[in-house]
C-alpha positions as a printed Julia matrix, in Angstrom:
224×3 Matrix{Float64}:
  13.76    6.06  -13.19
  10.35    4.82  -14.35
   8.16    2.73  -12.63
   5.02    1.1   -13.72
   1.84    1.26  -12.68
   1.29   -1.64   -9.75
  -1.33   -3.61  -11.52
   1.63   -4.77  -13.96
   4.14   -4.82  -11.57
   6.74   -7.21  -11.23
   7.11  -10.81   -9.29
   9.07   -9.6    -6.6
   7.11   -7.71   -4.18
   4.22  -10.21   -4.72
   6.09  -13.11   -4.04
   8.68  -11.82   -1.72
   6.33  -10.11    0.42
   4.2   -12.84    1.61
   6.88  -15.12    4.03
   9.19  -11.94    4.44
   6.91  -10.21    6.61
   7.46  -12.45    8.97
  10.56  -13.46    8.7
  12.84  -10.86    8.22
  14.72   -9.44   10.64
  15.17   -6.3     9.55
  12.7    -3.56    9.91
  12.73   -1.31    6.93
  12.42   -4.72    4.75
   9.76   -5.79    6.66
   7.58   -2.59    6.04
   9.02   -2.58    2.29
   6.98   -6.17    2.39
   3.83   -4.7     3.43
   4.16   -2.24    1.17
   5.09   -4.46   -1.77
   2.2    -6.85   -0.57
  -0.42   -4.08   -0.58
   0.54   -2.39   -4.0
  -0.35   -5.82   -5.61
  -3.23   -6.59   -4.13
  -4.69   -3.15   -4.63
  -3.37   -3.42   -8.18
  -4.46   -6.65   -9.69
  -6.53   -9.45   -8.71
  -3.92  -12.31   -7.04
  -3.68  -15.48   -9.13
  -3.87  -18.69   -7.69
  -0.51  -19.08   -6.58
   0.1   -16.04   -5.08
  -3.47  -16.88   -3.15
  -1.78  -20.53   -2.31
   1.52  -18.38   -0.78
  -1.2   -15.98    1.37
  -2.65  -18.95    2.71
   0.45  -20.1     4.39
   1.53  -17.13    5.6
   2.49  -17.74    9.37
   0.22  -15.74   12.28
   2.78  -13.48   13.22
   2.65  -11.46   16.94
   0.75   -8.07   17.41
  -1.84   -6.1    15.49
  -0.29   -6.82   12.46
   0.35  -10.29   12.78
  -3.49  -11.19   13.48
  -4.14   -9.12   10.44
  -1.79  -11.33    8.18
  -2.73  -14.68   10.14
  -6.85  -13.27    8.75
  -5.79  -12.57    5.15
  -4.11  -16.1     5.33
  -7.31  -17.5     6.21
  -9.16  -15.07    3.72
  -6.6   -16.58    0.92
  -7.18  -20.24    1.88
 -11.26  -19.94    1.6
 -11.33  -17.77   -1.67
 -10.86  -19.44   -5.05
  -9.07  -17.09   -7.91
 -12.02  -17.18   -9.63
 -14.27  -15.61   -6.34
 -11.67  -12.91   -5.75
 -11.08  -11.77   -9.59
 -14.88  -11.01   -9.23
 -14.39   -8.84   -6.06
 -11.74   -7.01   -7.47
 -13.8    -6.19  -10.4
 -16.59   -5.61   -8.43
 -14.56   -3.46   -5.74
 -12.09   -1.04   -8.29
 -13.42   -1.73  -12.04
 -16.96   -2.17  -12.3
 -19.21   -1.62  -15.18
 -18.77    2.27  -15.73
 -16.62    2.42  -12.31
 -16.2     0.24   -9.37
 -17.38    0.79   -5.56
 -13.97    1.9    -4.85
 -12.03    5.03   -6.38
  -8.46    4.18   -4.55
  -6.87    8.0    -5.44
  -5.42   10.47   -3.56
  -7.51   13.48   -5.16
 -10.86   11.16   -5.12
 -10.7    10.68   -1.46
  -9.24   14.72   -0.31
 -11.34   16.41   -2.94
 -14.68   14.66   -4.29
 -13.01   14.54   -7.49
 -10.01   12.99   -9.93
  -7.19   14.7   -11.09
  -7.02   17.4    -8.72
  -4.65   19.35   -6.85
  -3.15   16.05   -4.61
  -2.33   14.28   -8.0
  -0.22   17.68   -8.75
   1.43   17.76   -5.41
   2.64   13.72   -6.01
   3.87   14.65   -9.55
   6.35   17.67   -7.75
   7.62   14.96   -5.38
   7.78   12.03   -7.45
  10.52   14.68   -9.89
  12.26   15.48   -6.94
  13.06   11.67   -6.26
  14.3    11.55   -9.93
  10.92    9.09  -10.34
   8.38    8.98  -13.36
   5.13    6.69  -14.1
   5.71    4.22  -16.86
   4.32    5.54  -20.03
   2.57    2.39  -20.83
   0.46    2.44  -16.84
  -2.97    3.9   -17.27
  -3.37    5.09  -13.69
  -2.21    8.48  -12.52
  -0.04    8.91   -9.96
  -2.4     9.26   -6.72
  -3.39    5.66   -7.39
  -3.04    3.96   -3.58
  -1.02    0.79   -5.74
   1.04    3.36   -7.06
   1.94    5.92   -3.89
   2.26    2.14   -2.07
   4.61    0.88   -4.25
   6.74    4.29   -4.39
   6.77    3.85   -0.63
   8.25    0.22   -0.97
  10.97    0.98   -2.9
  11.57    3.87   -0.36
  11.74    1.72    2.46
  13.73   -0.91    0.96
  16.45    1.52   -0.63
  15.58   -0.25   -4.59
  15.08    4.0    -5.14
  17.49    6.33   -3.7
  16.1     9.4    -1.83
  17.48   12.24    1.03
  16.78   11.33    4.42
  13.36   12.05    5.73
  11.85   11.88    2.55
  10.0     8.49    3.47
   8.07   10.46    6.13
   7.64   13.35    3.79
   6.23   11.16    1.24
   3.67    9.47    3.57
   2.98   12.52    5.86
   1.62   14.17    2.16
   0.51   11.77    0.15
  -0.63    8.76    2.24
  -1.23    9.69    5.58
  -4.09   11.79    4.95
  -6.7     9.19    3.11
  -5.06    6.11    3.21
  -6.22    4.75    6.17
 -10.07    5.73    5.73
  -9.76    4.16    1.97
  -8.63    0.89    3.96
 -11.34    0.78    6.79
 -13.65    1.7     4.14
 -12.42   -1.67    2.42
 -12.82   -3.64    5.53
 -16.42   -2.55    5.18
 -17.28   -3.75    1.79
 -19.83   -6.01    2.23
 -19.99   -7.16   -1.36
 -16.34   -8.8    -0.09
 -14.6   -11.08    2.02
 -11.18  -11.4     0.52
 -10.88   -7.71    0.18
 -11.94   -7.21    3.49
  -9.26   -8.85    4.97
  -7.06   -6.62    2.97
  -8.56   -4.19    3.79
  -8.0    -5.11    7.68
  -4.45   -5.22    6.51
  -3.85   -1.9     5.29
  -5.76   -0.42    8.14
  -3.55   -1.6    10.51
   0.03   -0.7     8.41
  -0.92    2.61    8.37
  -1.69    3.05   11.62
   1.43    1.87   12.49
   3.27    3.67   10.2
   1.46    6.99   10.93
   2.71    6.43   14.5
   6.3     5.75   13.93
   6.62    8.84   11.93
   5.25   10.85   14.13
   7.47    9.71   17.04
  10.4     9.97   14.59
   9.14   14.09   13.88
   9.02   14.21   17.85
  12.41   13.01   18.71
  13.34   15.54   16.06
  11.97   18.26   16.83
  13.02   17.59   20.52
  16.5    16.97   19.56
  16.03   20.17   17.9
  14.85   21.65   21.1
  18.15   20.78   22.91
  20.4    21.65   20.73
  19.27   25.06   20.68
């Protein structure tokens, strides 16, 4: 199966993510929705509509629900025009922008490196491949995001435990400080609230997962 790159991908996750996070009822689609949400956002500048659809997002309950009730807010006070030039400001630039959202920037110092290898070996062993027309590699955040989506929401099929595999190696480990590094930005305000966002999500995800390995492993324990 291919999959493009997230900065062409398609309606659904943008416009399906924003009022399912808070209302469905299921969990897995829930996180798929973050997911989904978080992909775009990293991967294109949002349009005006999908900015109008953020902005009536409903405060939801918890961490995360203060942190979608802020990029609601951050959506409703930022024309298109405002946050095209953050995202250009934040991930193109002239020459490069302040951001380099990849797995091998952010472990190594450097692109195209040894993590980018490591997410090509699993991305084969899901049976999954990167659009020939996407211009990102693989390590792109959008990209390992997106993969993670489509995990969590079953649209790609995959052995059990290989969501936590995938995030345990390719997320878990830069993720997060690319996302508080985001909140940070001070030439931003839209993408800081994004930024807030993703922060949060993978804290929580990093959690669950490792309370899933440790009622494994203890379960493990037992049955020995």
């Amino acid at each position: 199966m291919t999959m493009g790159s997230a900065a062409s991908a398609s309606e659904y996750p943008a416009r399906n993510a924003v009022g399912g996070i808070a209302q469905a009822d299921d969990v897995d689609s829930v996180r798929a929705r973050h997911y989904d949400l978080l992909a775009v956002l990293l991967g294109r500048a949002p349009d005006q509509d999908l900015l109008d659809l953020l902005a009536l997002s409903p405060a939801g309950v918890g961490v995360l629900g203060r942190h979608v009730a802020n990029l609601g807010v951050a959506a409703a006070e930022a024309p298109e025009a405002t946050v095209e030039r953050e995202f250009f400001a934040l991930f193109v630039g002239v020459g490069r922008g302040e951001f380099l959202p990849y797995a091998s920037y952010y472990l190594t110092g450097f692109l195209n490196e040894r993590p980018l290898a490591r997410v090509r070996k699993d991305l084969v062993a899901l049976g999954l491949a990167r659009d020939d027309d996407a211009t990102e590699p693989e390590d792109h955040l959008p990209f390992l995001l997106e993969v993670m989506g489509g995990l969590a929401s079953g649209r790609f099929e995959a052995p059990a435990g290989m969501q936590a595999q995938f995030f345990i190696r390719h997320i878990a480990p830069w993720a997060g400080r690319f996302f508080a590094d985001l909140e940070q930005a001070r030439s931003a305000r839209f993408y800081r609230a994004v930024g807030g966002l993703g922060r949060a999500f993978i804290d929580v995800e990093a959690e669950a997962f490792a309370m899933d390995h440790g009622r494994t492993r203890a379960g493990a324990s037992v049955a020995l």
